[in-house]
N, C-alpha and C positions, 0 to 999 in steps of 0.2 A: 589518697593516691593522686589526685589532681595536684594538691601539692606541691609532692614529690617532683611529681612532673613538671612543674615552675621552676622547682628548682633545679631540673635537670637544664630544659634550656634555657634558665638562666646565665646558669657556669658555663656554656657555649656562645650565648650570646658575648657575654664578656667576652670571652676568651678571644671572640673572632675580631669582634670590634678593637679590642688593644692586650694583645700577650702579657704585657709588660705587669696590668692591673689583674692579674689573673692565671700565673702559668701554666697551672695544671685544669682549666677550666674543658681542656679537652672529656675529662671524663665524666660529663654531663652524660657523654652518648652512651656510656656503660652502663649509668644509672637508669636511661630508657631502655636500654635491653633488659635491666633484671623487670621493669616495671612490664615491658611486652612482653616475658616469657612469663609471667605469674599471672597475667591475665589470659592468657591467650591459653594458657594452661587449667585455670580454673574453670575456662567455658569449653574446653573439651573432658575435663570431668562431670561437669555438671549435666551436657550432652549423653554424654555415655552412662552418668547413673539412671537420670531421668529413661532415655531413648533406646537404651539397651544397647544400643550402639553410636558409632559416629559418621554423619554424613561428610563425606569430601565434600564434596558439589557445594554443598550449604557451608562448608566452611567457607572457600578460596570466594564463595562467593559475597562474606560478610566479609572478609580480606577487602576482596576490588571493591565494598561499598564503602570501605570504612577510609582505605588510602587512596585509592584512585583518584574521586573526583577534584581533589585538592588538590592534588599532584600532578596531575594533568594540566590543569589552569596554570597553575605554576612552572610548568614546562613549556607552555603555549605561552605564554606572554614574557616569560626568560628569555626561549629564542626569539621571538621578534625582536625584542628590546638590545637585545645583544647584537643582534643586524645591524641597528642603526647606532651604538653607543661604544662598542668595541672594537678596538683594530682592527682592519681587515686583515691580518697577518694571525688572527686567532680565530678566523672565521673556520677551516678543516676541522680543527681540532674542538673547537663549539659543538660542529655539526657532528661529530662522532659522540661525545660524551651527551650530548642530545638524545643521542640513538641507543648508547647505552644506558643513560638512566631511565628510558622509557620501557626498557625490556629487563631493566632492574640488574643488571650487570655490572653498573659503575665503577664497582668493589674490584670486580677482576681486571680491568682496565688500567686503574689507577695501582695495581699491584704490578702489572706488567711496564707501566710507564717510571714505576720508581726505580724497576733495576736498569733502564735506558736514560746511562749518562747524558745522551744527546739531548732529553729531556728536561734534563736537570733545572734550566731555566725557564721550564715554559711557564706562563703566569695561567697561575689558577683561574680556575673555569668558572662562571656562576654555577655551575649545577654538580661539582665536584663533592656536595654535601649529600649526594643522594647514596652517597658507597654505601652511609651504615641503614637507608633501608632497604640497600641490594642484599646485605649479609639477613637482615632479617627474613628479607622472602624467600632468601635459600633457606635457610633455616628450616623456614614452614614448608616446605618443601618434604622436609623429612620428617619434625614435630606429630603431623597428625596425626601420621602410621602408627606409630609406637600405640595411640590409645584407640586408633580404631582398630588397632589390631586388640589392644585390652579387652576393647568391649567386646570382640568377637570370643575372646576366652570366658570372658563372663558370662554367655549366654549358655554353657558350657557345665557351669561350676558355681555353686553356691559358696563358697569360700572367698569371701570379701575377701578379708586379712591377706588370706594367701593371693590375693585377685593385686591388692592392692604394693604388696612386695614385689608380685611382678613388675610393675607399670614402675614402681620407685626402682625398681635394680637395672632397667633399660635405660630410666632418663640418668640416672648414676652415671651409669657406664657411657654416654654421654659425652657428661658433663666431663668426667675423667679423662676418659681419651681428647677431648678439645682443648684441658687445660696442659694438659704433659704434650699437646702438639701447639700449644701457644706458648710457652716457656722455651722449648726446644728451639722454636724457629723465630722466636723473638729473637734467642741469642744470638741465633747462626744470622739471621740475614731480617732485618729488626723493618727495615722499610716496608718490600712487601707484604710482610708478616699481620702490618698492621691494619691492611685490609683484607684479608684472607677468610673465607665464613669457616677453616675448619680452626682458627684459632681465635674465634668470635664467640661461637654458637655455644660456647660453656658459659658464657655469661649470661642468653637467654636462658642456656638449661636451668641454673641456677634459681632464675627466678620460677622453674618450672617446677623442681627438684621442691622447692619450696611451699608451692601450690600444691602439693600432693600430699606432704607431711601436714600440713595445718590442717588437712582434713581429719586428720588423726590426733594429732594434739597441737594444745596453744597456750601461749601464758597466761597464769588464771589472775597473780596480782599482779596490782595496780602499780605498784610500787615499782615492778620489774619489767612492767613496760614503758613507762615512764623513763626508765633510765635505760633501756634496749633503745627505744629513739631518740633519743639524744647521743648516745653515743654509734647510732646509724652516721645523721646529718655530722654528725663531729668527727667521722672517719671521712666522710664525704668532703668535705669542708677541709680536712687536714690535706686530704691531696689533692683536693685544686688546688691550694695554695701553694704543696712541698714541689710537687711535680712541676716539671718541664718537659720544651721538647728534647730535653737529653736524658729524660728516664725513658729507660729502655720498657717500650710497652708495645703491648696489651702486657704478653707474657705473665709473673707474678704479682707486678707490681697494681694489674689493674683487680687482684682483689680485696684491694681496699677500698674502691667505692661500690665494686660489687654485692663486698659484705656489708658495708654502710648503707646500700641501700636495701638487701633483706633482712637486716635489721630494722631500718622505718617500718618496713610493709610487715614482718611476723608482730611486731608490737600493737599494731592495729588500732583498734579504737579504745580512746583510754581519755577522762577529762580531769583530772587534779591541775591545780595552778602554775601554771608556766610550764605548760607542757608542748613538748613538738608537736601532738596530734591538734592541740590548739592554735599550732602557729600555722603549721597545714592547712587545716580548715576554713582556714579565717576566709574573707571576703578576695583580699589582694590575691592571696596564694591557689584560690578557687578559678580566679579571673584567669591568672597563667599557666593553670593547670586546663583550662577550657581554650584558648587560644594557643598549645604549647607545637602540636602539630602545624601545625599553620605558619606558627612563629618559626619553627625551626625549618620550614620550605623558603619561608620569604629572607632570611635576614642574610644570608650570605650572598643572592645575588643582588640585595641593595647594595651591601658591603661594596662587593666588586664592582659595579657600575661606579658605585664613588668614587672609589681609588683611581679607576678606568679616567674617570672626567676629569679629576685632581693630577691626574698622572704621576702618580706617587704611591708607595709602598705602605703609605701608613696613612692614619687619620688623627687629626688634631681633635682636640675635644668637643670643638661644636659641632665639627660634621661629625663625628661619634655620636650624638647625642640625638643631631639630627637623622641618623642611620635608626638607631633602636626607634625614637617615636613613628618613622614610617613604617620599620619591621611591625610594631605591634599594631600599626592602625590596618597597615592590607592583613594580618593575621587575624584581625578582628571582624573585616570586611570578609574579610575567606569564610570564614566560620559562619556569621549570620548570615552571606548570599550565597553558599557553596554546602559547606559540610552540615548544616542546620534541613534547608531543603530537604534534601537527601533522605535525612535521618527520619526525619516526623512523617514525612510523603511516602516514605515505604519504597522508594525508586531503587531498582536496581536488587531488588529481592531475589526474583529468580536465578537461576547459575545460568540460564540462555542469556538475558537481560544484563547482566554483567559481563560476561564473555563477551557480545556485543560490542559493550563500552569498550572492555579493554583494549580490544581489537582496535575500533575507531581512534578509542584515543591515543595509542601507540599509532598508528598512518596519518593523524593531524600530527603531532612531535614528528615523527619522520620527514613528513613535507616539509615542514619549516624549517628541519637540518637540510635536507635536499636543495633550498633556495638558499640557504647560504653557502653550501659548498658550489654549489653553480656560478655564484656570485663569485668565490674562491677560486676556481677554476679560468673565469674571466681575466682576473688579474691577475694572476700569475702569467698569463701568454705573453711572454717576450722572449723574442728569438735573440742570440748572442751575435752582434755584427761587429768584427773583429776592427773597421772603421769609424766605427762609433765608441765602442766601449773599450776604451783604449788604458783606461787604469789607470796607474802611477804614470805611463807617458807621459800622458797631462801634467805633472808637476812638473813649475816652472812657464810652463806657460801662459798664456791672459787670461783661461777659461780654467782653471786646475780641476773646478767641480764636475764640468761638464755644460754640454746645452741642457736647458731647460725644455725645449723643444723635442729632446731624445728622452725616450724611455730609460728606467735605469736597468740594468742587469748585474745579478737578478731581481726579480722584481723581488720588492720588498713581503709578497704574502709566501713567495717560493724561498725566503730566503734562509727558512731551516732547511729545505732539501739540498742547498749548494753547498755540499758537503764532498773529503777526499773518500776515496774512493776503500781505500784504508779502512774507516770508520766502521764499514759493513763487514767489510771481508778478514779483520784477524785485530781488532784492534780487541785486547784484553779486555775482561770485564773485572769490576773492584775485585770480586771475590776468586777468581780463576788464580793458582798460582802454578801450574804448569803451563809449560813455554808454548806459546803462538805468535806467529810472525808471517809475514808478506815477505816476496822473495820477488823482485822482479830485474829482468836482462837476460843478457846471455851465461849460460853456466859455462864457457869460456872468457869469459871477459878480461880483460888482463888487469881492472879496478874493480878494487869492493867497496861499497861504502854502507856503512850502517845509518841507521837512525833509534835513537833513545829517549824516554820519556812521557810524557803525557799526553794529552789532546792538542796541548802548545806544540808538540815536536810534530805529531801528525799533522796538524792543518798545514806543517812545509812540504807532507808529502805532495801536491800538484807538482809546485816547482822542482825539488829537486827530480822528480820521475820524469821530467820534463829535460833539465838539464842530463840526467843520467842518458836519458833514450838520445842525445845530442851526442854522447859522451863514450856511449857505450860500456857504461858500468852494471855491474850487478850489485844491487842494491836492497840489504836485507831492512825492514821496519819492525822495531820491536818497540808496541804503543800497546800502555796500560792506563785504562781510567784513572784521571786523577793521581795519577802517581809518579813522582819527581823521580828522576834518576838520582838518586842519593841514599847513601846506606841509612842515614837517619831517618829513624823511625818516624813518620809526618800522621796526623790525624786525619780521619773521614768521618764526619756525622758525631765529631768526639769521641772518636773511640782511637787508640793506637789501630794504624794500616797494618798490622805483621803484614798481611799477605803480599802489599807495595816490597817490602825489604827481599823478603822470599823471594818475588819474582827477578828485584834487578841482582842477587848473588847469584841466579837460575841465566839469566841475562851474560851478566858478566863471564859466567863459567864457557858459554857457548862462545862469547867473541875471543877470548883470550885462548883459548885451548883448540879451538875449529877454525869458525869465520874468521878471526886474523882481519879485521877489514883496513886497507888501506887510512882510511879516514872515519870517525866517528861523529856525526853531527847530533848534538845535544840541544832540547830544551823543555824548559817545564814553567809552569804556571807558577807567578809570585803571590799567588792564593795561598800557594799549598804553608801549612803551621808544621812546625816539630811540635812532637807529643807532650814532651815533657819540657818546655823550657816558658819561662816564665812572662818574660816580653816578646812584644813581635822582632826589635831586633836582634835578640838573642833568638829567637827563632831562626832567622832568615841565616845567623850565622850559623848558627849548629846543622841547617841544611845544607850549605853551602863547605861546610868541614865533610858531610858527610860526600858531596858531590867529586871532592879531590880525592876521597878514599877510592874512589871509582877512576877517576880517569888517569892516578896514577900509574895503576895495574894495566892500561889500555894503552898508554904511551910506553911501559915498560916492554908490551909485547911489540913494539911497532909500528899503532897506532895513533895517528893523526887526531886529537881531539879538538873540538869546535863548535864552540856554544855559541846559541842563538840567544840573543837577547828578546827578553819574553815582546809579547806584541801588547798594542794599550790597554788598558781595563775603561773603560766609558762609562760606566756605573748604570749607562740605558739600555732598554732592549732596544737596539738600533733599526733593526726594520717597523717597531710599531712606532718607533719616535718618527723616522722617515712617515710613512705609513699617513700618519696625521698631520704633520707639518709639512715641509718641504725637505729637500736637499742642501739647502743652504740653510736653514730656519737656528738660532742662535739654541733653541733650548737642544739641538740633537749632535751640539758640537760639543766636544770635550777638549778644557783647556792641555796642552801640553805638559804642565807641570804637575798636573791630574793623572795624566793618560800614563805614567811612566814611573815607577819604582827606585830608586838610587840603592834600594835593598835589594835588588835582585841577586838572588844565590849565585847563578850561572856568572853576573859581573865579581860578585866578589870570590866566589873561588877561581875564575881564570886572572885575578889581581894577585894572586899567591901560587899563579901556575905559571911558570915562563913559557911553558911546554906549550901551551892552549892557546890556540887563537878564538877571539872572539868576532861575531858579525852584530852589526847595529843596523838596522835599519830603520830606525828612527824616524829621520826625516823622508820612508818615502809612504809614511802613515801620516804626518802634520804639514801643517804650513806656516812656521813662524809660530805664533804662542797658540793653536789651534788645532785639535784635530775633527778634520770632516768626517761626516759618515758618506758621503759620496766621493771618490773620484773619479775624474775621467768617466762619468758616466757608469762608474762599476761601484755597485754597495760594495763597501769595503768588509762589516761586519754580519752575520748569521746573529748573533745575538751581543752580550756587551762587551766579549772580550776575544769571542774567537774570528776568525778571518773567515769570508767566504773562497771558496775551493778556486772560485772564477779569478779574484783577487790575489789568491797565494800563486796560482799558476802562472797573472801575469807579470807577476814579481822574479820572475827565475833570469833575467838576463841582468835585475840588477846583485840577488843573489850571488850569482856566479862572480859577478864585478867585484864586490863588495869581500869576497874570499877566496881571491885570488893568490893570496899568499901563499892560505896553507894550501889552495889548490896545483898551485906549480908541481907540484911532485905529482902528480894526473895525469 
């Protein structure tokens, strides 16, 4: 069993440290769930033949002795270390997954954060690895009832057999309902899905379902256990390798290391030559199987501090290298001054004595999230003084950046809240394909103007509601995550969008046949890929074919179309890059020939529309071969590509300049 469990976070530890050497190394964590439910399972049988019953109390409280203490130290010296090592711009959102992982919630948080595109960019948390043991402690949450309730029938009924059909046809049924609701919601909505404990908790069952049967029967030769664990690790092994993160999981696919690993564990103890139980066994695999908890607390937040320091997305192989021997020396240090303690001294036996702990040690993690959100709090307080942070004005001028002397706005830790207003209020989600939209003006107004497109088209909502409220138009916003106004079919997560097409033919129907709107203003993100075409620039054209399917029908109705040319892509998170360097600092600057796509859909289908005017506003993002993250004293970017709300709003007098053409008819 120790092993096993080496080799479970083994294939984690790979996997975390470089994807590349490892795709599928994610389902290490599946292999510890079948290894936590088969034991966790065998000692509430073993409770309940022995005890006649099962103690809750004495469970949850071999639970907090057995996870807590580790978990706690490693939540305590995470967040400090993350105070002083991490952007202040990731300091809120530390201090909440701080607060989640210590109340073992992780799971549900990072489920809620996957379907919030606004998210989409946030950089992983050090403590983001605690999700799969928030799914296990729900789990056990329900797990013990099942057999304290067994043993309360047994006390009842002399009929093992039938005692013991019961307790296997509840963890069953289970096991079944978990797996038909992880299949189900893998397909429908595959992100959250993947931290969800009710499409988790079949793979503990599993190893639970397991522990109940071995009570009753096991394999007698040698012969067929010997080749049961081999072909355990050999299913294990085949999907680290086959898998990626574009197999759709947990769903079915994750039981093939789920079965590869109740395959290890039914074939048990067996010693013919060259066998898995021997490789198991051995000294190395003893070693990682005794430091594998430990191991698998520390190794993601060294990961991340690395990357953090490096300021880079990835690791080369010597700080790789150097990442695992730190993970396994503080895992080793955990264990001998932490988890060993514990264990031989008897600390934390009683369910009052543990309760205690948990208690404290959930308000030490608390207070240290509390000091960094105060500290977040802090910097974030800049007031917007409309003579100071003056934007785009500044280009052209001596100071284009701003004083150094003045505050930026927004501050760089606020600078995911400076967001349009749009965002909250009707902007589509991926999966929604009925029509939602913002409607703002007079409902006499004598101009309409629409907006189409993605998050690119929404971050112009400031300015144009800006110019509209000047203008006095009514002004309809129809913004879908991620999704290009174009009938071609574009990918999300690798998978074909239907829902994107669905929405812009639902889209299109209302403006041509109703709103009728004077003017259409377009734009979409040059992120976005078609589904099925082979290159990016066969991509970008077969988007772009699909974008003139659309604004044909839109000028045929009467319709003014008017793409925006997309805004730069910077490759940085712009507030953490500001954040630690400066405003002017060379690494937070992105070259102009970088920051700008010549593929852009929107430029090449209005190059085949005579109809369509195009806006550029290019240079009031660069200066010469440059683009700043600051101007005029105003962060230009929320994260690497989108505009802050402050920034897009104070862009609306060049806007209006800028599309003046097609505006004459206004």
């Amino acid at each position: 069993m120790q092993g096993l469990r080496a080799v479970a976070v083994g294939l984690v530890l790979v996997y975390h440290v470089d994807h590349d050497l490892l795709p599928g190394g994610y389902i290490g964590v599946d292999v510890f769930f079948v290894i936590s439910g088969f034991l966790i399972t065998s000692l509430l049988l073993r409770e309940a033949r022995e005890h006649g019953r099962v103690s809750l109390s004495r469970f949850y409280a071999r639970r907090i002795r057995r996870i807590l203490p580790a978990a706690s130290v490693v939540l305590a010296v995470t967040g400090v270390a993350a105070f002083w090592l991490l952007p202040a711009p990731r300091l809120a959102e530390i201090a909440k997954e701080l607060a989640a992982s210590a109340f073992y919630v992780e799971n549900l948080l990072l489920a809620d954060q996957s379907v919030d595109y606004l998210s989409a960019e946030t950089a992983a948390s050090p403590v983001q690895h605690f999700w799969s043991l928030a799914v296990e402690e729900q789990f056990y949450l329900l797990w013990p009832l099942l057999f304290a309730g067994w043993a309360m029938l047994g006390l009842r009924s002399d009929q093992r057999l039938g005692r013991r059909r019961v307790v296997l046809a509840a963890a069953g049924t289970v096991l079944v309902a978990s797996l038909v609701c992880s299949v189900v919601m893998t397909a429908a909505d595959p992100q959250p899905a993947y931290f969800l404990p009710q499409t988790r908790m079949w793979e503990l069952a599993a190893g639970g379902v397991l522990a109940v049967v071995l009570t009753r029967y096991g394999i007698g030769a040698v012969w067929a256990r010997w080749a049961l664990a081999w072909a355990g690790l050999a299913a294990i092994g085949w999907a680290a390798w086959t898998y990626s993160g574009q197999t759709p999981f947990p769903g079915i696919a994750a039981a093939v290391p789920v079965l590869g690993a109740a395959a290890v564990i039914a074939a048990g103890e067996h010693h013919p030559r060259y066998s898995a139980y021997g490789l198991l066994s051995s000294a190395p695999a003893r070693f990682g199987g005794d430091i594998s908890y430990a191991l698998y607390l520390w190794h993601w937040p060294v990961i991340v501090f690395a990357l953090s320091l490096r300021e880079s997305d990835e690791l080369p192989l010597l700080s790789g290298v150097a990442v695992v021997i730190a993970s396994v020396l503080l895992a080793w240090g955990t264990k001998v001054a932490v988890e060993d303690p514990v264990r031989r001294h008897g600390l934390l036996r009683s369910g009052r004595a543990a309760a205690a702990f948990a208690v404290t040690a959930a308000l030490v993690v608390g207070l240290i999230g509390a000091a960094q959100f105060a500290r977040y709090e802090w910097l974030r307080s800049v007031e917007f003084d409309p003579v100071v942070h003056v934007g785009p004005a500044a280009l052209g001028t001596s100071d284009p950046f701003g004083s150094t002397d003045e505050q930026i706005y927004p501050s760089p830790v606020a600078a995911n809240e400076d967001l349009p207003d749009v965002y909250d209020e009707c902007q589509a989600s991926p999966r929604l394909t009925t029509l939602q939209k913002c409607v703002y003006g007079p409902d006499e107004a004598e101009t309409t103007v629409a907006v189409t497109g993605d998050s690119h088209a929404a971050q112009w909502v400031p300015a144009l509601r800006k110019i509209a409220e000047e203008q006095g138009w009514r002004l309809h916003i129809y913004a879908k995550s991620s999704c290009a106004f174009t009938l071609t079919t574009i990918e999300l997560n690798g998978k074909g969008y239907d829902e994107c097409a669905e929405w812009n033919k639902t889209v299109m129907e209302e403006l041509t046949t109703d709103v009728k709107p004077d003017v259409v203003f377009t734009s979409s993100s040059v992120g976005a890929d078609a589904a099925d075409s082979a290159t990016e620039s066969e991509s970008k054209l077969d988007i772009a074919t699909g974008m003139s399917r659309l604004w044909g029908p839109l000028e045929d109705a009467g319709s003014q179309v008017v793409a925006i040319r997309d805004t730069p892509r910077t490759g940085e998170r712009v507030p953490e890059c500001v954040s630690r360097h400066s405003r002017e600092s060379p690494e937070c600057m992105t070259a102009t020939a970088d920051a700008f796509s010549e593929q852009d859909p929107q430029l090449i289908a209005a190059a085949n529309d005579e109809d369509a005017e195009v806006i550029d506003l290019s240079d009031e993002f660069c200066i010469g071969d440059t683009c700043p993250p600051v101007i005029g004293n105003v962060l230009v970017y929320r994260d690497s590509n989108h505009l802050t709300a402050t920034y897009a709003e104070l862009l609306a007098p060049q806007l209006r300049a800028t599309a003046a053409d097609a505006l004459e008819q206004l």
